[in-house]
C-alpha positions in Angstrom: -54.1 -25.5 3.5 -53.3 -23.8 6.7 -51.1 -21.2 4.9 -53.7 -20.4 2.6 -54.6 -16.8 2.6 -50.9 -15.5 3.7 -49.2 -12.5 1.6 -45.9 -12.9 0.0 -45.1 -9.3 2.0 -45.8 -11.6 5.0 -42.9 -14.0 4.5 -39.2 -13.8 4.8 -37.1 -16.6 3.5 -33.8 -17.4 2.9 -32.0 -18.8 -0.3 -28.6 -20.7 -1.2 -27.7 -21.1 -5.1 -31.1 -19.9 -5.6 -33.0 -23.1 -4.0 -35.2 -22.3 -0.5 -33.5 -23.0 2.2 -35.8 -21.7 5.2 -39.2 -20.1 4.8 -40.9 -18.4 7.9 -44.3 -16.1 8.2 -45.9 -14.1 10.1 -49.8 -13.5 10.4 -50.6 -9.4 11.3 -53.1 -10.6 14.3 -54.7 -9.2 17.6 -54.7 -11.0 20.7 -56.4 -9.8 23.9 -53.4 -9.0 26.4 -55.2 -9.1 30.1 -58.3 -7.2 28.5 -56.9 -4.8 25.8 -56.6 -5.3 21.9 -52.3 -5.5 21.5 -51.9 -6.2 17.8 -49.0 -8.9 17.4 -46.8 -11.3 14.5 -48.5 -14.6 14.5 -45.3 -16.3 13.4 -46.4 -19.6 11.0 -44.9 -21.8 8.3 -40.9 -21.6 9.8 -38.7 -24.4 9.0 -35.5 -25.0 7.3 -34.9 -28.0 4.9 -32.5 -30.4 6.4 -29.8 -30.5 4.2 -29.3 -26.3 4.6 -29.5 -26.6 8.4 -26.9 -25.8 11.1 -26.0 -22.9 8.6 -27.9 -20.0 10.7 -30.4 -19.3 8.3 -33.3 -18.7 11.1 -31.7 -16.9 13.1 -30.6 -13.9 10.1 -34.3 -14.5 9.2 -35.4 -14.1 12.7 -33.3 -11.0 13.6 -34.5 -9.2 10.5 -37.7 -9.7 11.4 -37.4 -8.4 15.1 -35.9 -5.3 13.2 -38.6 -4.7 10.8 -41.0 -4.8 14.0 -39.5 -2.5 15.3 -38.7 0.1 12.7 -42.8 -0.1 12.4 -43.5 0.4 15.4 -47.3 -1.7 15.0 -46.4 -5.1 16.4 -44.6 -5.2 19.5 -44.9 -8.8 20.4 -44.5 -12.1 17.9 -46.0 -15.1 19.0 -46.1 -18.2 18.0 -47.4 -22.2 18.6 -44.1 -24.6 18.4 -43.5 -28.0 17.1 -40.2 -27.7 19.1 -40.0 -25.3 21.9 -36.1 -25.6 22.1 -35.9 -23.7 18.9 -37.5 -20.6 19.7 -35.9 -19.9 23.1 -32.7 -19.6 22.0 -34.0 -16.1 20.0 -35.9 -14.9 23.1 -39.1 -16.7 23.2 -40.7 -17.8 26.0 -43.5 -20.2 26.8 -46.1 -18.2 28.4 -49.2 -20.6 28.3 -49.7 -24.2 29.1 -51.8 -26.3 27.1 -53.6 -29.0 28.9 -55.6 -32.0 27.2 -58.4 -33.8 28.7 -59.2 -37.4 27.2 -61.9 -38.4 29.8 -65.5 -41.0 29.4 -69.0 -39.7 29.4 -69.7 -41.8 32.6 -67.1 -39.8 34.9 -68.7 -36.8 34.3 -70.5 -36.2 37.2 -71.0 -33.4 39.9 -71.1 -33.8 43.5 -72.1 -30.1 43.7 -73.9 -29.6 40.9 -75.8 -26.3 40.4 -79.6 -25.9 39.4 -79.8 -25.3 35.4 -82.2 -23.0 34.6 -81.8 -22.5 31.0 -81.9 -24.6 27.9 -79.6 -26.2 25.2 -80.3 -26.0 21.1 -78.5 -26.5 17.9 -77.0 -23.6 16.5 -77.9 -23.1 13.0 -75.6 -22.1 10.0 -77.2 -18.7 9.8 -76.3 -17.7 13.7 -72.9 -17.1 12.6 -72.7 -14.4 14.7 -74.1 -15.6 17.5 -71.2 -17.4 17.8 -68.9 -14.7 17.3 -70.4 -12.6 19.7 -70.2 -14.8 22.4 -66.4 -15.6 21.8 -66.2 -11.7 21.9 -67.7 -11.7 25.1 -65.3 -14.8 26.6 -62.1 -13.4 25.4 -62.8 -10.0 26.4 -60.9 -10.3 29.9 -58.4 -12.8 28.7 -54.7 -13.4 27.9 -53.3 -14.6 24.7 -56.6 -15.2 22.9 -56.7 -14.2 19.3 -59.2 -12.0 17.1 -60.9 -14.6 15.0 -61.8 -13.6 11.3 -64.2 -15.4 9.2 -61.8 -17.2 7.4 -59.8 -18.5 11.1 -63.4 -19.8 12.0 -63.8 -21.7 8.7 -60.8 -23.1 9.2 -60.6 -24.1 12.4 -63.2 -24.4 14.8 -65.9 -24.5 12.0 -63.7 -26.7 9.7 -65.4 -29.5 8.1 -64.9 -33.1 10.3 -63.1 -35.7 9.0 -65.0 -38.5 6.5 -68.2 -39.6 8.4 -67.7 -37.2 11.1 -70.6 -35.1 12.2 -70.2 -31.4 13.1 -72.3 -29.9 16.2 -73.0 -26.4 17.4 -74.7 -26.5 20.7 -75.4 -23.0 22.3 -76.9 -22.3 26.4 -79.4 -20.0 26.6 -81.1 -18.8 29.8 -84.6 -16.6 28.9 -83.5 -15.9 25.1 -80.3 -14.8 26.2 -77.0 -17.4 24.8 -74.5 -17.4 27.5 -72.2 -20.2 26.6 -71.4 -22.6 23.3 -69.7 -25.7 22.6 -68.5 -26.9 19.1 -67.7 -30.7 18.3 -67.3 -33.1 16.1 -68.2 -36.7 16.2 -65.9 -39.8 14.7 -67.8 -43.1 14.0 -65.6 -46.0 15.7 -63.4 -48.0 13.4 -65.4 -49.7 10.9 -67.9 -47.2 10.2 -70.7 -47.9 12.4 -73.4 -45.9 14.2 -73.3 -47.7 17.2 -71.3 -47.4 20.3 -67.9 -46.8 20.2 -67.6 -43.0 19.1 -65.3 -40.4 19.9 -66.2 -37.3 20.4 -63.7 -34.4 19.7 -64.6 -31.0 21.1 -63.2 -28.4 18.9 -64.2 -24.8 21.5 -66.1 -24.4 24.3 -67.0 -20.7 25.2 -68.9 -20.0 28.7 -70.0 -17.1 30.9 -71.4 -18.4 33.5 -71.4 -21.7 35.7 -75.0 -22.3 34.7 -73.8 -22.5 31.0 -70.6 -24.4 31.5 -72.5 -26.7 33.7 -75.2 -27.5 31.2 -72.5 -27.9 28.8 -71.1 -30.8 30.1 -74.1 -32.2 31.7 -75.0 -32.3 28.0 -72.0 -33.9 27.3 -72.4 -36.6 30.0 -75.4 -37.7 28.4 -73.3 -39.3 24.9 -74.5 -42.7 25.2 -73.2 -44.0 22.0 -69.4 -42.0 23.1 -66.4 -43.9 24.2 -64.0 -41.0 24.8 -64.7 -37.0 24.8 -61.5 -35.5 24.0 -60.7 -32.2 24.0 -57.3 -31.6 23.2 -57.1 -27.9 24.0 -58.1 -27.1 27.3 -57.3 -23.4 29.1 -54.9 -24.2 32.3 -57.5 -22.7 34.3 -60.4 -24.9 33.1 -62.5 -25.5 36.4 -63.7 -29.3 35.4 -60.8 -30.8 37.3 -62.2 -28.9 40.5 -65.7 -29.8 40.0 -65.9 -33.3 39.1 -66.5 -36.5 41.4 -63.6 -38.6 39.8 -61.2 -35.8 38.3 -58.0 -38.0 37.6 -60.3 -40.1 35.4 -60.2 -36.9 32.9 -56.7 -38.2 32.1 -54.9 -34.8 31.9 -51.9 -34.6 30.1 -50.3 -30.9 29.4 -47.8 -29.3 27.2 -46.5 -26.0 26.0 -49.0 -23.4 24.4 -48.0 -20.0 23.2 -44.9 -18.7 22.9 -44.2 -14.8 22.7 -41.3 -12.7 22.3 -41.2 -9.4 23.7 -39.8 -7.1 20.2 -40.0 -4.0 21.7 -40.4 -3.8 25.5 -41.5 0.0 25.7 -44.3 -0.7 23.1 -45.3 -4.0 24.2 -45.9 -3.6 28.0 -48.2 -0.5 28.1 -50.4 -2.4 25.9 -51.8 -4.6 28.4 -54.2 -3.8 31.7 -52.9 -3.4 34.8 -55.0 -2.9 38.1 -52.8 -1.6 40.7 -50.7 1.9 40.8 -46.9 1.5 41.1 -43.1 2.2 39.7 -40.9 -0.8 38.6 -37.7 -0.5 37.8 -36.2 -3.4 35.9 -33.1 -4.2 33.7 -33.6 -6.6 30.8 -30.8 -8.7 29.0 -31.5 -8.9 25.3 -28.7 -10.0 22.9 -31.0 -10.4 19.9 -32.6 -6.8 20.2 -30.5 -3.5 21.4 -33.3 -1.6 21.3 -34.5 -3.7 24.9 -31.6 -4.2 26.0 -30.8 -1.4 29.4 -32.9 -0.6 32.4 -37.1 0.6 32.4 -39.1 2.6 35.1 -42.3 2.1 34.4 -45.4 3.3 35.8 -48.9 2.1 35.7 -52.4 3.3 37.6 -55.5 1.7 36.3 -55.9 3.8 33.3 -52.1 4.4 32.1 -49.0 3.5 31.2 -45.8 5.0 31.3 -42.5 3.8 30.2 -39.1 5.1 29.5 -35.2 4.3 29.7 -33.8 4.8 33.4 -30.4 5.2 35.5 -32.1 4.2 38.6 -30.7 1.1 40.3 -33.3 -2.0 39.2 -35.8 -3.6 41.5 -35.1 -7.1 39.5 -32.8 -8.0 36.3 -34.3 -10.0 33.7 -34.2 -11.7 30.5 -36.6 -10.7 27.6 -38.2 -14.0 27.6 -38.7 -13.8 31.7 -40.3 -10.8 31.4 -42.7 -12.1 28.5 -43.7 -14.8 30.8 -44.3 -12.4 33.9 -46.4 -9.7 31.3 -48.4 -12.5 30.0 -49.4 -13.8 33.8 -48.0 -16.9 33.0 -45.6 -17.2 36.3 -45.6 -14.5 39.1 -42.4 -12.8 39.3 -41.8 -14.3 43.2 -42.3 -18.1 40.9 -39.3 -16.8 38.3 -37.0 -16.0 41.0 -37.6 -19.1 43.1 -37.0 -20.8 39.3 -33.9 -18.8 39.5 -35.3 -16.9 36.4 -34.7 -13.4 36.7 -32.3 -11.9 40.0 -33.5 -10.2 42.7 -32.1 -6.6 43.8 -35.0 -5.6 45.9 -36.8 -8.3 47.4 -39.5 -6.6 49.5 -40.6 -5.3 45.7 -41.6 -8.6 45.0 -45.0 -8.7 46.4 -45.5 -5.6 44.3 -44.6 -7.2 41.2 -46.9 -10.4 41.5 -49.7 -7.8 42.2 -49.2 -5.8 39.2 -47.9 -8.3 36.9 -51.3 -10.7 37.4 -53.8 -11.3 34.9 -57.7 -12.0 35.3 -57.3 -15.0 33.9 -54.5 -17.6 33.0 -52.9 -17.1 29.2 -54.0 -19.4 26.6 -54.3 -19.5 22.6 -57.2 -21.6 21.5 -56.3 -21.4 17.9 -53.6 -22.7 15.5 -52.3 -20.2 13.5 
């Protein structure tokens, strides 16, 4: 069901004797990259039937697709949600998102500085389709790592019909007409079947752009008298709730990887992103997988442009690819990857510099399976 909809052009798989051995896909999506449009390979469906394992059919599979990337020049980055983390890094991935998980109870949601709500919650009918759309427009806008949703990504995921007996809610904020903030969730009956209390309550997205609508939101949500848990299984790493509630550790955060990326084509890839401060970096990245990355960059960005291109000037810091997709994606600072022993320093006073430059608005996160 979750492949439904992908091309056979889309695919690359891998036979022996004629029997499948290892399919993989990828997805031709857009993801916001620190407020621009950077189209990318939404790797899906990858695995490799046990008894053909160990036999280095990915890995073909996987290089002939970094080539193909390439040679088009359209997708510079392939990213990717993991069952197992382990397998993707040995070709270059990294993880450059964190996906936390809150599984809290409607009566520990409380504010000891709560803000004044002006404005007013309603159902969203099935005919505002857009209305949600728009306002997830609006929210990803600035962000890292959030994908383009088409009609047919809503439908099947965030508008997805609830399990049997579930109920399906649309809640939008609005202050004077205007909608400023949404939540989506579905509602299990407890075990059994019944109405009564008991119920868990599953929230599927929640979309805000301002503190009035994200407090009203869960003020709403406090007020689930018949709810035993709110769970919401995937929460941005920068979510504020943990820094505005009364009794945070009673949210019961638990956290994981999120997206993975792998850097295809470095002198593609990282003009296609926002910067905000004017500088030169000159880096050397270590890329066994692709050639084409492999060397040393100078690479100059004001607020406007970006400029690129190979270099014989001694580097500021030396890298692996999948370093320098975490430190492009914002998800460590490049002062955090050398204290991790991540990347090596030649330069340090350039360091400063590099966590300026390298710093998104906002912390990377995918809120969609793909």
């Amino acid at each position: 069901e979750a492949l439904r909809g992908l091309r056979p052009e889309w695919s690359l798989c891998a036979f022996e004797d004629g029997k499948l051995a290892t399919a993989y896909a990828a997805w031709p999506l857009t993801m916001r990259f620190n407020g621009e449009a950077l189209p990318v390979a939404g790797v899906t469906g990858v695995g490799t039937l046990p008894i053909y394992r160990r036999r280095g059919y990915l890995r073909r599979i996987m290089k002939a697709h970094f080539e193909y990337l390439h040679e088009q020049g359209e997708r510079p980055l392939a990213i990717l949600l993991a069952s197992l983390a382990a397998i993707y890094q040995r070709y270059g991935y990294a993880v450059v998102s964190t996906r936390n998980a809150y599984n809290t109870e409607p009566r520990y949601l409380q504010f000891p500085l709560a803000r004044p709500v002006a404005g007013r919650l309603r159902e969203v009918s099935d005919d505002e389709f857009e209305l949600l759309v728009d306002l997830y427009r609006r929210f990803r806008e600035e962000r890292t790592g959030y994908i383009h949703r088409g009609r047919a990504m809503w439908e099947a995921g965030v508008l997805a019909r609830p399990p049997a007996g579930g109920l399906l809610s649309k809640i939008v904020y609005e202050e004077a007409g205007e909608p400023l903030g949404y939540v989506i969730y579905i509602v299990e009956p407890p075990h059994g079947g019944s109405t009564g209390p008991g119920q868990r309550l599953v929230i599927r997205d929640l979309v805000w752009l301002t503190v009035s609508a994200y407090q009203a939101i869960w003020n709403y949500l406090a007020n689930m008298d018949l709810v035993a848990n709110i769970v919401w299984g995937w929460v941005p790493g920068d979510d504020p709730l943990p820094h505005l509630l009364l009794e945070p550790r009673m949210l019961r955060i638990t956290s994981q990887d999120g997206l993975l990326a792998r850097i295809v084509d470095v002198e593609r890839a990282l003009p296609g992103r926002r910067y905000h401060e004017e500088s030169t970096l000159v880096f050397e990245v270590l890329d066994d997988l692709c050639s084409w990355n492999h060397g040393r960059w100078n690479m100059e960005t004001t607020a406007s442009e970006t400029i690129i291109s190979r270099t014989s000037e001694e580097p500021q810091l030396v890298m692996p690819v999948s370093t320098l997709a975490m430190l492009v994606c914002g998800q460590v600072s490049a002062t955090e990857a050398a204290r991790m022993g991540r990347l090596d320093v030649i330069e340090p006073e350039t360091l400063p510099l590099w966590d300026r430059v390298m710093r998104t608005k906002y912390r990377p996160f995918c809120a969609d399976l793909f």
